[in-house]
PDB file with one MODEL, atoms N, CA, C and O in Angstrom:
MODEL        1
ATOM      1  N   UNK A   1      47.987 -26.257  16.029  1.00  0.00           N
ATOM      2  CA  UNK A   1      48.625 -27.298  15.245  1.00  0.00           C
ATOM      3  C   UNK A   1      47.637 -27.805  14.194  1.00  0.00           C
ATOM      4  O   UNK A   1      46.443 -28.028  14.392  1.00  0.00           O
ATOM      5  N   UNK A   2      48.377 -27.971  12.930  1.00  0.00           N
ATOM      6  CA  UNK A   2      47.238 -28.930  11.667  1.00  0.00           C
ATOM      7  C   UNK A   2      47.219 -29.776  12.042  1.00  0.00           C
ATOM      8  O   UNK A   2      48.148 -30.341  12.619  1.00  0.00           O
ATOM      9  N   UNK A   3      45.943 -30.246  11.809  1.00  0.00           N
ATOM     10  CA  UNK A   3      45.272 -31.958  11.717  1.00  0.00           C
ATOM     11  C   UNK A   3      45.719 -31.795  10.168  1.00  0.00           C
ATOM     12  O   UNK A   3      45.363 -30.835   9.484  1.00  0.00           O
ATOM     13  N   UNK A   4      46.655 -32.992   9.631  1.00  0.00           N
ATOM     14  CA  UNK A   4      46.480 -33.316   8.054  1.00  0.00           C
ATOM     15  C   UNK A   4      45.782 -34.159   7.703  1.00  0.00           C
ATOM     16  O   UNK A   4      45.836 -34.681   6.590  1.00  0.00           O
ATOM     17  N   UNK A   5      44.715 -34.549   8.918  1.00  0.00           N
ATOM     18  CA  UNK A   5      43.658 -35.690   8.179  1.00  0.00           C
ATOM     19  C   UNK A   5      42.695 -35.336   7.494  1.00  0.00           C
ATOM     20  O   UNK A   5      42.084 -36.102   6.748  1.00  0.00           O
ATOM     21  N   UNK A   6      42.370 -33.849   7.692  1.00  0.00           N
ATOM     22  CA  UNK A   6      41.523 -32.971   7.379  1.00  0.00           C
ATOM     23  C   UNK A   6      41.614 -32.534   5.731  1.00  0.00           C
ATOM     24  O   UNK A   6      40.697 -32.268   4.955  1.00  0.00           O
ATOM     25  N   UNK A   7      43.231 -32.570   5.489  1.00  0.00           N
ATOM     26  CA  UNK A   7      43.174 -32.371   4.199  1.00  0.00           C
ATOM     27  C   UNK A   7      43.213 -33.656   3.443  1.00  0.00           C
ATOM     28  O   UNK A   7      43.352 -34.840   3.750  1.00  0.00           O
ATOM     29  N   UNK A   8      42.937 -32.587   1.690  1.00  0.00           N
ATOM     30  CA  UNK A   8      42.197 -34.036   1.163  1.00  0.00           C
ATOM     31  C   UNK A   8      43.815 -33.956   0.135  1.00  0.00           C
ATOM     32  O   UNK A   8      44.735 -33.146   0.019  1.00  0.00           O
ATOM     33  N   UNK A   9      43.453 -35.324  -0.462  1.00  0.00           N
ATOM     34  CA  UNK A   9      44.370 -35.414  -1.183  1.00  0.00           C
ATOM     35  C   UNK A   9      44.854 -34.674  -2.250  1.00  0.00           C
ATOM     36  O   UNK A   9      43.877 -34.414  -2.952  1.00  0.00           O
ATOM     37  N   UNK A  10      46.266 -34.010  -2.929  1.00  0.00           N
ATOM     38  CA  UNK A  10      46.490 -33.452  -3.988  1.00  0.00           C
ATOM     39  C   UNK A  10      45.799 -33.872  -4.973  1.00  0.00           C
ATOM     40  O   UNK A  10      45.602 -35.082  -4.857  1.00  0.00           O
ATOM     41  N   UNK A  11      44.944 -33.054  -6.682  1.00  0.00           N
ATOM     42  CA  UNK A  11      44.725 -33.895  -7.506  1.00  0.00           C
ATOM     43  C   UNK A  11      45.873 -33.921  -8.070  1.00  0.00           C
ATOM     44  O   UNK A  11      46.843 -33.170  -8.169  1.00  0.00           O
ATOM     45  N   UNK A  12      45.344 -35.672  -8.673  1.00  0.00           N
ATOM     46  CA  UNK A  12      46.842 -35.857 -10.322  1.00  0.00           C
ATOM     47  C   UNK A  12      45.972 -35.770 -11.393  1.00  0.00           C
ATOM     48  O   UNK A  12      44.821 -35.379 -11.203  1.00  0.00           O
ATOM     49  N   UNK A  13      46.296 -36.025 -12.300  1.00  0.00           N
ATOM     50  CA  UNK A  13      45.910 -36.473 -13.527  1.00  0.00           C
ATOM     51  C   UNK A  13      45.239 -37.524 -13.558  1.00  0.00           C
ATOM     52  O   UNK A  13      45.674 -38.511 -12.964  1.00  0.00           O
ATOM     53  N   UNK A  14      44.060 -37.578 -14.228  1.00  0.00           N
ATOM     54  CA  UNK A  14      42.666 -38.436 -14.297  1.00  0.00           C
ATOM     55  C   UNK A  14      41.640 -37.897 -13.306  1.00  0.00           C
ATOM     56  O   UNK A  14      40.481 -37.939 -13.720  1.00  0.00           O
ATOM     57  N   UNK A  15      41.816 -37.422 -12.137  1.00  0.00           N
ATOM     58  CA  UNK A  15      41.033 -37.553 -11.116  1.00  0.00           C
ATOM     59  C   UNK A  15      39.698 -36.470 -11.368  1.00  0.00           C
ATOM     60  O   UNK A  15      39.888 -35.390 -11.928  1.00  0.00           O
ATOM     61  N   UNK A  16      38.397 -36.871 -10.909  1.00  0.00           N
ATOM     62  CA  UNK A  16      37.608 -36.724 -11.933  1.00  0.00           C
ATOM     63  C   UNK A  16      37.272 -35.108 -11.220  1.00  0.00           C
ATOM     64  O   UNK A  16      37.550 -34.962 -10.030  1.00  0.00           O
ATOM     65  N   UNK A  17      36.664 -33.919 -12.013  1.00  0.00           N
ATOM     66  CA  UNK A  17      36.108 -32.659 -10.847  1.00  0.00           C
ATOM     67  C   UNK A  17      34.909 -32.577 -11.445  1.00  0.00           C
ATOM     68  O   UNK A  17      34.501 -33.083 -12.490  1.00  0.00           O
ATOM     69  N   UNK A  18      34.402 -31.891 -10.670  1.00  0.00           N
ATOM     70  CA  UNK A  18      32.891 -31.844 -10.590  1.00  0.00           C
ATOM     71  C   UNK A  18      32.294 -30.251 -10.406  1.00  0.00           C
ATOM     72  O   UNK A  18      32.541 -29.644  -9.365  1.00  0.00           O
ATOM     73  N   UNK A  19      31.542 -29.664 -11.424  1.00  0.00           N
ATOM     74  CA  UNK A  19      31.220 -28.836 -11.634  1.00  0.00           C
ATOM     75  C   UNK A  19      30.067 -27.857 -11.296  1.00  0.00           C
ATOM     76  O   UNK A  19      29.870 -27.294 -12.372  1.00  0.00           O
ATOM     77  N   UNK A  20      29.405 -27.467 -10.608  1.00  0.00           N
ATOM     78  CA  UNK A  20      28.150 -26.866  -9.903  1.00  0.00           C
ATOM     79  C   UNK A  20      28.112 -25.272  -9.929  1.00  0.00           C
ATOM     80  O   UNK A  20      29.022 -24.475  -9.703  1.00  0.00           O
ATOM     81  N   UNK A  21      26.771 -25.051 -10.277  1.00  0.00           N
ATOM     82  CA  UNK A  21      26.380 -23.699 -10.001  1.00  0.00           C
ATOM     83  C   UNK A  21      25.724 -23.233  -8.754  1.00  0.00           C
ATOM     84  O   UNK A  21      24.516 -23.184  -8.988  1.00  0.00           O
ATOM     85  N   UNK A  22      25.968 -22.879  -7.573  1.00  0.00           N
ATOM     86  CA  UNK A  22      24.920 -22.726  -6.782  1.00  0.00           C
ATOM     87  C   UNK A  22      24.298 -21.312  -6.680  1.00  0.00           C
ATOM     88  O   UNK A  22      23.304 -21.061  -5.999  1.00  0.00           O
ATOM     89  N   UNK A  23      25.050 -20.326  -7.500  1.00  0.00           N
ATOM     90  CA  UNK A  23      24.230 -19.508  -7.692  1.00  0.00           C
ATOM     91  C   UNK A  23      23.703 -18.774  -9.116  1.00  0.00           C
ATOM     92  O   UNK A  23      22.495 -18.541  -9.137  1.00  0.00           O
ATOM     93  N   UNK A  24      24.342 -18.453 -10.102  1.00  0.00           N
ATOM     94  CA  UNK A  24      24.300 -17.702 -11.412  1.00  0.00           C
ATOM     95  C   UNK A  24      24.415 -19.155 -12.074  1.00  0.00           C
ATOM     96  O   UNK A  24      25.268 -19.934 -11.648  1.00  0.00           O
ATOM     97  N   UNK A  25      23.528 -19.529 -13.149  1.00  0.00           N
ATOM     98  CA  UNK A  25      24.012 -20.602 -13.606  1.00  0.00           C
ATOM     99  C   UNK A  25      24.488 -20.371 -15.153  1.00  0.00           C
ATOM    100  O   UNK A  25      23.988 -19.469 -15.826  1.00  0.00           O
ATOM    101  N   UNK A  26      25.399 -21.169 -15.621  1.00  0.00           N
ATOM    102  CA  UNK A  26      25.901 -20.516 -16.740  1.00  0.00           C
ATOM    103  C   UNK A  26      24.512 -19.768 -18.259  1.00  0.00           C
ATOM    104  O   UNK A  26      23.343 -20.142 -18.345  1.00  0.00           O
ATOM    105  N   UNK A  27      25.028 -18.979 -18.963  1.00  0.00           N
ATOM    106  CA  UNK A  27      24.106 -18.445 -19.674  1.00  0.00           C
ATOM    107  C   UNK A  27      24.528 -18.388 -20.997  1.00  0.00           C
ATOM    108  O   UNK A  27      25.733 -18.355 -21.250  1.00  0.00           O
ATOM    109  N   UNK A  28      23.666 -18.373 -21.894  1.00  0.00           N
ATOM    110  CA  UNK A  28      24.474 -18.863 -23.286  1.00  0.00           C
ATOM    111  C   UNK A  28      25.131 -17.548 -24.021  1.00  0.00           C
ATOM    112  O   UNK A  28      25.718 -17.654 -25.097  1.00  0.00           O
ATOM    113  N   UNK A  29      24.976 -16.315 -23.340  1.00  0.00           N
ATOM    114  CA  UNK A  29      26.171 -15.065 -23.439  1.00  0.00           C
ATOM    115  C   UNK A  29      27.724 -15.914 -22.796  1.00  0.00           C
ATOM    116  O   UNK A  29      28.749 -15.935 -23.477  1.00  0.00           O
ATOM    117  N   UNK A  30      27.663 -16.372 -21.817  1.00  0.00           N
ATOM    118  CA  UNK A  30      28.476 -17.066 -21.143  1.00  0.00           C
ATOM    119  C   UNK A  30      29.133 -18.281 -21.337  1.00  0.00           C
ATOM    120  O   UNK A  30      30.097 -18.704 -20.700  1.00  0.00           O
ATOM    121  N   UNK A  31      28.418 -18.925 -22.459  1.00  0.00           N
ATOM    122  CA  UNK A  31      29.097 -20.536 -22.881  1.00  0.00           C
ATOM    123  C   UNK A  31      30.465 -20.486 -23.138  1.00  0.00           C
ATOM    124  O   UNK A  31      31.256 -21.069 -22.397  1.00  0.00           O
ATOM    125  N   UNK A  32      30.909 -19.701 -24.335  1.00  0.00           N
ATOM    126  CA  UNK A  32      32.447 -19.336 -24.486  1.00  0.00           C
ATOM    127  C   UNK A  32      32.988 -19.702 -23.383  1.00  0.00           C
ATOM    128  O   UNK A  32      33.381 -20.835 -23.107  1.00  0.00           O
ATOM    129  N   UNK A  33      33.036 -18.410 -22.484  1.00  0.00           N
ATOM    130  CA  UNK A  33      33.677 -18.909 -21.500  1.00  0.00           C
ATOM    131  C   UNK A  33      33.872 -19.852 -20.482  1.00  0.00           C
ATOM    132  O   UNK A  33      34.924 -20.404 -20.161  1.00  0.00           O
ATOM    133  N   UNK A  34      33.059 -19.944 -20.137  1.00  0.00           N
ATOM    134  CA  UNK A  34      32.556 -21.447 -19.897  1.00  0.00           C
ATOM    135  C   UNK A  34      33.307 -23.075 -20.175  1.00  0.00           C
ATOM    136  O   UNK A  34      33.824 -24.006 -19.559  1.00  0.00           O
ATOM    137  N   UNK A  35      32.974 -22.672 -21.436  1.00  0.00           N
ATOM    138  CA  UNK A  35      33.669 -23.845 -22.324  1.00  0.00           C
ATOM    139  C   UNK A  35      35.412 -23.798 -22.589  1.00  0.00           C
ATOM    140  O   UNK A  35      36.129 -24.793 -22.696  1.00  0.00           O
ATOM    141  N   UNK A  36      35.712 -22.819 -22.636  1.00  0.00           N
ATOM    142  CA  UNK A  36      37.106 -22.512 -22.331  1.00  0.00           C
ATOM    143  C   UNK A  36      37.659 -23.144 -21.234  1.00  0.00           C
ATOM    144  O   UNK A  36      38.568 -23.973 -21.205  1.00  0.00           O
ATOM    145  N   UNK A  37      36.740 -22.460 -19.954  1.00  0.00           N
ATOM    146  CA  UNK A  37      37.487 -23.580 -18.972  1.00  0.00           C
ATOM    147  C   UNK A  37      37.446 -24.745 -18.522  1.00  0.00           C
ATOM    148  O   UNK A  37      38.279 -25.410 -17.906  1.00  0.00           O
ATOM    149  N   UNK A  38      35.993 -25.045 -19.008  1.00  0.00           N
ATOM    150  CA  UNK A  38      36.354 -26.887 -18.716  1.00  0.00           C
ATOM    151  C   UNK A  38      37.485 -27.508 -19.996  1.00  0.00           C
ATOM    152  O   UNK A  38      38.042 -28.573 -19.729  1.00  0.00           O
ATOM    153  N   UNK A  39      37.829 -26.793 -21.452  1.00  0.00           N
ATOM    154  CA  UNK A  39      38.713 -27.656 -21.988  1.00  0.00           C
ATOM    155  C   UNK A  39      40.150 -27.331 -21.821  1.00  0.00           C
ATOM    156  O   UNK A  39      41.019 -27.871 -22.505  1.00  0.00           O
ATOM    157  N   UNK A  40      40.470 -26.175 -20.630  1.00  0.00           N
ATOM    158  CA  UNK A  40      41.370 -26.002 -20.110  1.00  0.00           C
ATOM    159  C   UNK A  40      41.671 -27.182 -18.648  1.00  0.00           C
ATOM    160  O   UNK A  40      42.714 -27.571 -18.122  1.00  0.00           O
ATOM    161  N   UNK A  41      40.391 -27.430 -18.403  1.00  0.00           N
ATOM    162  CA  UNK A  41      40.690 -28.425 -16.737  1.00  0.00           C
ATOM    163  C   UNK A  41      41.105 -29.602 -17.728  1.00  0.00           C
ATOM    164  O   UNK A  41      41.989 -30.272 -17.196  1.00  0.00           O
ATOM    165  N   UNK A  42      40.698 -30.169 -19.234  1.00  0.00           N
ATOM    166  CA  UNK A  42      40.423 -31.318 -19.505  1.00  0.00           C
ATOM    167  C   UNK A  42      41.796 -31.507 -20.141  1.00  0.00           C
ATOM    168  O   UNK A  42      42.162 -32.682 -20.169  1.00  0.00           O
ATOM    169  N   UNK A  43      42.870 -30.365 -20.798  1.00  0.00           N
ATOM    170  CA  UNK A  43      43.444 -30.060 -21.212  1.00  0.00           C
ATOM    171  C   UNK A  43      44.759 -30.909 -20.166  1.00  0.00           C
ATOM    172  O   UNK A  43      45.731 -31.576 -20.520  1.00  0.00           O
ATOM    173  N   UNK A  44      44.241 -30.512 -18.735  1.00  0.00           N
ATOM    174  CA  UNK A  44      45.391 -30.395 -17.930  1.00  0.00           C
ATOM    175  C   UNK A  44      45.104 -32.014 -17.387  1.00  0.00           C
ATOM    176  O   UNK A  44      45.654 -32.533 -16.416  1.00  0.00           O
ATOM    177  N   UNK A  45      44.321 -32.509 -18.087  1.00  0.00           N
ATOM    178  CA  UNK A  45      44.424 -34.187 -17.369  1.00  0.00           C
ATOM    179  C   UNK A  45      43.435 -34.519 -16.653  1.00  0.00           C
ATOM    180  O   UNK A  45      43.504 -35.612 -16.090  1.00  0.00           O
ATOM    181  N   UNK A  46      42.198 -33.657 -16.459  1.00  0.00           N
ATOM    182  CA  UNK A  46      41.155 -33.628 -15.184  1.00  0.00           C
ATOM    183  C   UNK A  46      39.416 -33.936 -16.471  1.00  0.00           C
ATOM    184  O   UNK A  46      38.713 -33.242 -17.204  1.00  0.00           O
ATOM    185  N   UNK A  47      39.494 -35.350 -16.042  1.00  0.00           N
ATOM    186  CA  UNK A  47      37.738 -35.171 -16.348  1.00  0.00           C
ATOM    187  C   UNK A  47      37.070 -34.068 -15.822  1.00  0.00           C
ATOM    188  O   UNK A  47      37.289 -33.490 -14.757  1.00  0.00           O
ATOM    189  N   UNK A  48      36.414 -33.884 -16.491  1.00  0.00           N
ATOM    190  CA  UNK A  48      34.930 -33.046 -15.748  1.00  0.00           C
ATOM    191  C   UNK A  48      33.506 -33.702 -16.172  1.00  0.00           C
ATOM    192  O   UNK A  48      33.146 -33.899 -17.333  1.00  0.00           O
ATOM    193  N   UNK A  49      32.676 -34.038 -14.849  1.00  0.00           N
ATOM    194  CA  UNK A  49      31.635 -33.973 -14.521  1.00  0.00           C
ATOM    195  C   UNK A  49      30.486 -32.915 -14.267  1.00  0.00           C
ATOM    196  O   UNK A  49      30.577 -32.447 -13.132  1.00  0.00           O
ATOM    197  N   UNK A  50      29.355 -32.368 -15.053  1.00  0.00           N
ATOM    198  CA  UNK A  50      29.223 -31.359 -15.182  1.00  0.00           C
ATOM    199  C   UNK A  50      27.381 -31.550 -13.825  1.00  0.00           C
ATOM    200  O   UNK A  50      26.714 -32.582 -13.753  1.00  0.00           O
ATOM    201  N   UNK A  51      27.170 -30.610 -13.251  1.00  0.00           N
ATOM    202  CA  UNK A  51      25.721 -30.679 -12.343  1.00  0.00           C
ATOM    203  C   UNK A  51      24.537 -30.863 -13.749  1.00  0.00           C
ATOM    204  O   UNK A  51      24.454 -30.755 -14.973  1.00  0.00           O
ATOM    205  N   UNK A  52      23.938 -31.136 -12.795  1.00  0.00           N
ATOM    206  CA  UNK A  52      22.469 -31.335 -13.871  1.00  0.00           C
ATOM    207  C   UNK A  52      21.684 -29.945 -14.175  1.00  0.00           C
ATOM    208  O   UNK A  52      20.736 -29.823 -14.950  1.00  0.00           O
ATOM    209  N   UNK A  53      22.197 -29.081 -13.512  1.00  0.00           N
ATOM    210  CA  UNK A  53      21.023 -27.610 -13.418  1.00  0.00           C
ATOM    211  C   UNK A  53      22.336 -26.777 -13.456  1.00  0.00           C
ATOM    212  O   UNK A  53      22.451 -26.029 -12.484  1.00  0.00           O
ATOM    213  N   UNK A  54      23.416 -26.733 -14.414  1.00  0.00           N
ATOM    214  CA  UNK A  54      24.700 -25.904 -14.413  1.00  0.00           C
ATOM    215  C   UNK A  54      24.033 -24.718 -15.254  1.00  0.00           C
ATOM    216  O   UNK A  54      24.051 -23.612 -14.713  1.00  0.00           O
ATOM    217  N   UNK A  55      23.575 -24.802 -16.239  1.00  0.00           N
ATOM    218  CA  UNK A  55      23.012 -24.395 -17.648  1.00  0.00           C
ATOM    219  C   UNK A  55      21.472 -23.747 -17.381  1.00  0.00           C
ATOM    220  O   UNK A  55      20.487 -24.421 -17.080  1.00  0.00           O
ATOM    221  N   UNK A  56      21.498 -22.285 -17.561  1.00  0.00           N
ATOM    222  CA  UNK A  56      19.923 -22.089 -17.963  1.00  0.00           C
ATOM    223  C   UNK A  56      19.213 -23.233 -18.845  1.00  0.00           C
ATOM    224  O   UNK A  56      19.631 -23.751 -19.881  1.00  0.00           O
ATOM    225  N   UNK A  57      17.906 -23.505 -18.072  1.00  0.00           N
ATOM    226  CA  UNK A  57      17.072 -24.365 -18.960  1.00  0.00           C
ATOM    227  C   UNK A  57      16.719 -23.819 -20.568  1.00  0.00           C
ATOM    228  O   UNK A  57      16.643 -22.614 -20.806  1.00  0.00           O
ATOM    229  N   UNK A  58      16.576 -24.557 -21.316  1.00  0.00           N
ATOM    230  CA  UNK A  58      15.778 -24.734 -22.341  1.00  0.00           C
ATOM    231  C   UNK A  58      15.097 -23.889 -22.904  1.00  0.00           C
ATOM    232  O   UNK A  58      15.214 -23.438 -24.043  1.00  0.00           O
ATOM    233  N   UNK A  59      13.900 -23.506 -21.611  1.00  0.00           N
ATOM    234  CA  UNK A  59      12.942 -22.671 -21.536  1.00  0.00           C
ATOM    235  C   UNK A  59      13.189 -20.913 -21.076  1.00  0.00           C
ATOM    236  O   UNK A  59      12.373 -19.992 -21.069  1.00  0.00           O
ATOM    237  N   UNK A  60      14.793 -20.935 -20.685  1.00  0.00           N
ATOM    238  CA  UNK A  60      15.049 -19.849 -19.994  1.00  0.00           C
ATOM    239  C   UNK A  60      15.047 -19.654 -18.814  1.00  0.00           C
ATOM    240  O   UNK A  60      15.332 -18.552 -18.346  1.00  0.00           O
ATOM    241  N   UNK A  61      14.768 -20.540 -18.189  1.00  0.00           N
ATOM    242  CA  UNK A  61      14.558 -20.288 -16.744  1.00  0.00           C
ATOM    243  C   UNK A  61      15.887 -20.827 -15.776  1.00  0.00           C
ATOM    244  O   UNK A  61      16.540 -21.831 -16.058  1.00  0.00           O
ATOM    245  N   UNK A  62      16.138 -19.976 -14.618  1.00  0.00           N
ATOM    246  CA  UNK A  62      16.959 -20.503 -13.832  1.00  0.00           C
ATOM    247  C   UNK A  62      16.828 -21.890 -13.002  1.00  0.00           C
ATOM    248  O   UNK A  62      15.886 -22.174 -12.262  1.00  0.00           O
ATOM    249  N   UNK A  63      17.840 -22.610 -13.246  1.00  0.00           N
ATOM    250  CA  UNK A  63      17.307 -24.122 -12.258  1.00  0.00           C
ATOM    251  C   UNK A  63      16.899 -23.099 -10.678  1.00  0.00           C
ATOM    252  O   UNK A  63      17.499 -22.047 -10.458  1.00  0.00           O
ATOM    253  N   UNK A  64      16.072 -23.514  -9.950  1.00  0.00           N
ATOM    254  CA  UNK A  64      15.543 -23.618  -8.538  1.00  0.00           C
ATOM    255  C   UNK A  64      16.612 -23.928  -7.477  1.00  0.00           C
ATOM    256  O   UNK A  64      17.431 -24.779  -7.822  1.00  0.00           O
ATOM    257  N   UNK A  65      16.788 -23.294  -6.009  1.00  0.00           N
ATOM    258  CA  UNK A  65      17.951 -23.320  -5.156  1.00  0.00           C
ATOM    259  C   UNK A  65      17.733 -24.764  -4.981  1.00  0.00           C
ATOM    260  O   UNK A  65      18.715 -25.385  -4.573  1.00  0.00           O
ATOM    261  N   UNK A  66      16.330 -25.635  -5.270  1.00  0.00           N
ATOM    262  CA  UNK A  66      16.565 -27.242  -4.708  1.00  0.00           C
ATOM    263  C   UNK A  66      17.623 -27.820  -5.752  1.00  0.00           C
ATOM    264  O   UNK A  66      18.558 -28.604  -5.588  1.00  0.00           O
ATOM    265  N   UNK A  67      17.317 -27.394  -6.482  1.00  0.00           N
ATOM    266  CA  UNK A  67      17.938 -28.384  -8.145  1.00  0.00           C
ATOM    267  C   UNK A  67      19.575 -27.788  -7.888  1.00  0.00           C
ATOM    268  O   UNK A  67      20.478 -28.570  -8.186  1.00  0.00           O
ATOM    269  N   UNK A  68      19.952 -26.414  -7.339  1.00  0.00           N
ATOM    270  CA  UNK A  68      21.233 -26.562  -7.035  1.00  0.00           C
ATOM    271  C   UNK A  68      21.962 -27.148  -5.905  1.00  0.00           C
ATOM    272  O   UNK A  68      23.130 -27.508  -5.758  1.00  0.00           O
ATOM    273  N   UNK A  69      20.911 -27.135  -5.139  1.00  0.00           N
ATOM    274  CA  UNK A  69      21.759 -27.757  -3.784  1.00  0.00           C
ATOM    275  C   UNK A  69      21.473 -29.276  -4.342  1.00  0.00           C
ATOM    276  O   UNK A  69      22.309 -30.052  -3.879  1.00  0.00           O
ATOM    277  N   UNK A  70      20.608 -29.857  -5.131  1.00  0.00           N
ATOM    278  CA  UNK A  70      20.606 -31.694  -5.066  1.00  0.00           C
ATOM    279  C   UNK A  70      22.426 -31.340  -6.042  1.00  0.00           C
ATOM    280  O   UNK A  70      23.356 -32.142  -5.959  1.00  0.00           O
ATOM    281  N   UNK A  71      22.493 -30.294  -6.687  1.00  0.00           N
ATOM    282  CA  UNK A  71      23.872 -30.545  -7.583  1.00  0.00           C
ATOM    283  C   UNK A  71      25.060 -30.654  -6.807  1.00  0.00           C
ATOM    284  O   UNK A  71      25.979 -31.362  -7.216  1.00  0.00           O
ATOM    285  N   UNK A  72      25.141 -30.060  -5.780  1.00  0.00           N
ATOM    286  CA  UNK A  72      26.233 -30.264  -4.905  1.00  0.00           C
ATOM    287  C   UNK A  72      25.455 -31.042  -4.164  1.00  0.00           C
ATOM    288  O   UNK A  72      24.415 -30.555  -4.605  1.00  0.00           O
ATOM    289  N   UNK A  73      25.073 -31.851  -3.399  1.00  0.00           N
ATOM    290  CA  UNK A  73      24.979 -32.974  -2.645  1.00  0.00           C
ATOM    291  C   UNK A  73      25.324 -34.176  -3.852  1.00  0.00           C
ATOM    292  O   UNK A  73      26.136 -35.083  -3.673  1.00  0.00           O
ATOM    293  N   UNK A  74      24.802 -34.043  -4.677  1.00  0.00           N
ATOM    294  CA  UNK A  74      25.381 -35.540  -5.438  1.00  0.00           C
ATOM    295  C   UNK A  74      26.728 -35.389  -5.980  1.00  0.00           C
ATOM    296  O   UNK A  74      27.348 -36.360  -6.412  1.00  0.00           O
ATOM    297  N   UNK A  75      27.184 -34.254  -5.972  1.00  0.00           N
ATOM    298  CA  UNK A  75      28.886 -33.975  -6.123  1.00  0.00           C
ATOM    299  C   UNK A  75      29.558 -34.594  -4.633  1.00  0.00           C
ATOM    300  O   UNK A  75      30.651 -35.161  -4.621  1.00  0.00           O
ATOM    301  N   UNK A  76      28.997 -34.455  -3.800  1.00  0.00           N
ATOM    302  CA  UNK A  76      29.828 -34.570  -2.501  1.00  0.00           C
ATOM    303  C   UNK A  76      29.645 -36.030  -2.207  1.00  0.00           C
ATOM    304  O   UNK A  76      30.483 -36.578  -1.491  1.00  0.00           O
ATOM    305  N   UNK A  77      28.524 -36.792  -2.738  1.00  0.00           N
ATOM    306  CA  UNK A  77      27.924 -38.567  -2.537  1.00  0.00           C
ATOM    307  C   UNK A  77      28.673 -38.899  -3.004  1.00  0.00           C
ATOM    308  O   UNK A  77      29.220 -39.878  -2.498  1.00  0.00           O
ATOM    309  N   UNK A  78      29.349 -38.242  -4.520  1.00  0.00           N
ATOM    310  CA  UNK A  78      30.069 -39.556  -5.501  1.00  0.00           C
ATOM    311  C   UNK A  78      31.489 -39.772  -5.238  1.00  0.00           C
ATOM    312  O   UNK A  78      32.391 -38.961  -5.450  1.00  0.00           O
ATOM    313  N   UNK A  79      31.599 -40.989  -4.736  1.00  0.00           N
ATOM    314  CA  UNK A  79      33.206 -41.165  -4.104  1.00  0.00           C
ATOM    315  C   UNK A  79      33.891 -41.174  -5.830  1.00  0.00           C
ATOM    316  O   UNK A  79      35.007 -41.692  -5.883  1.00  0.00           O
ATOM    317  N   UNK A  80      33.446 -40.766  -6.906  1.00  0.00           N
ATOM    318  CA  UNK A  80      34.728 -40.466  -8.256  1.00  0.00           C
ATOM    319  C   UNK A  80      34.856 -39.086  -8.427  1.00  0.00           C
ATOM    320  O   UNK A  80      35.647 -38.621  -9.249  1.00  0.00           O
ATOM    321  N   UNK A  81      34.243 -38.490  -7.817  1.00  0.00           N
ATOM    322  CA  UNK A  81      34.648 -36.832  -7.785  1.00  0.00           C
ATOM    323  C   UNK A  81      35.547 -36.186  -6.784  1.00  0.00           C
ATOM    324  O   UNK A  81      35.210 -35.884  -5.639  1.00  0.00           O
ATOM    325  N   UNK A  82      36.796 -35.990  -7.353  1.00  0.00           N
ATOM    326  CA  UNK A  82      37.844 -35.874  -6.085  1.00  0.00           C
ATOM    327  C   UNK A  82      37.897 -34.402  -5.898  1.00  0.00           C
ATOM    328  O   UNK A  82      38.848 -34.095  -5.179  1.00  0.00           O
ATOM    329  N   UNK A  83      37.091 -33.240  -6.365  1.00  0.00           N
ATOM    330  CA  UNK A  83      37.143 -31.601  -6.620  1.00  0.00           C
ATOM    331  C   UNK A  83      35.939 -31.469  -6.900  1.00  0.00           C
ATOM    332  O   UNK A  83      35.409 -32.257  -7.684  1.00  0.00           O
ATOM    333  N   UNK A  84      35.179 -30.352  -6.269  1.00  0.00           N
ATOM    334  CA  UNK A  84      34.233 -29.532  -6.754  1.00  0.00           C
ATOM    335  C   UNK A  84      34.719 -28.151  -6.662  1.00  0.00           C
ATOM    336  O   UNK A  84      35.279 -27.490  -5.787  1.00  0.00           O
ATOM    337  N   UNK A  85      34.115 -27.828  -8.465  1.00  0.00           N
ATOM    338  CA  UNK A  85      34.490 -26.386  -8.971  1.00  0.00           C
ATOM    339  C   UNK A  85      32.862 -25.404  -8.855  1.00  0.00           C
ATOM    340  O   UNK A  85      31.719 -25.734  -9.170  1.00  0.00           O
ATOM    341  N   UNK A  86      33.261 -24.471  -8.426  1.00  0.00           N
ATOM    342  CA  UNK A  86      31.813 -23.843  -8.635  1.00  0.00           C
ATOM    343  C   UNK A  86      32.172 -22.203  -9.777  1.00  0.00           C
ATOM    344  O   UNK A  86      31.241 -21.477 -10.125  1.00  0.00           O
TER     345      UNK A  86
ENDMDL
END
């Protein structure tokens, strides 16, 4: 038998999602697309909140597995993020 306490609520419109890489992080061959789909989520009524280490650095370098896992733990802390997209 389902427990439905377990599930979370449908999103609507406004409700904010939250974006994380935990493994490949986006690459600027990759922005296009990328960018396509967050103005497709934004399109459909859904803020997006983006991780801090989504994006190759600056310098080229991949964010570190700490810098992705702090990205999903502070996705999962913030009671305004009702979705995480990876």
């Amino acid at each position: 038998m389902r427990n439905n306490n377990l599930l979370p609520e449908k999103l609507k419109p406004g409700d904010l999602i939250g974006i994380v890489s935990p493994s490949e992080p986006v690459r600027a061959e990759q922005e296009a697309h990328y960018a396509a789909g967050v103005a497709w989520l934004e399109r459909q009524g859904f803020p997006v909140r983006e991780g801090s280490h989504v994006r190759v650095t600056s310098s080229g370098e991949a964010p570190a597995a700490a810098q992705k896992a702090e990205d999903i733990n502070d996705m999962f802390a913030d009671p305004e993020v009702k979705a995480i997209i990876c």
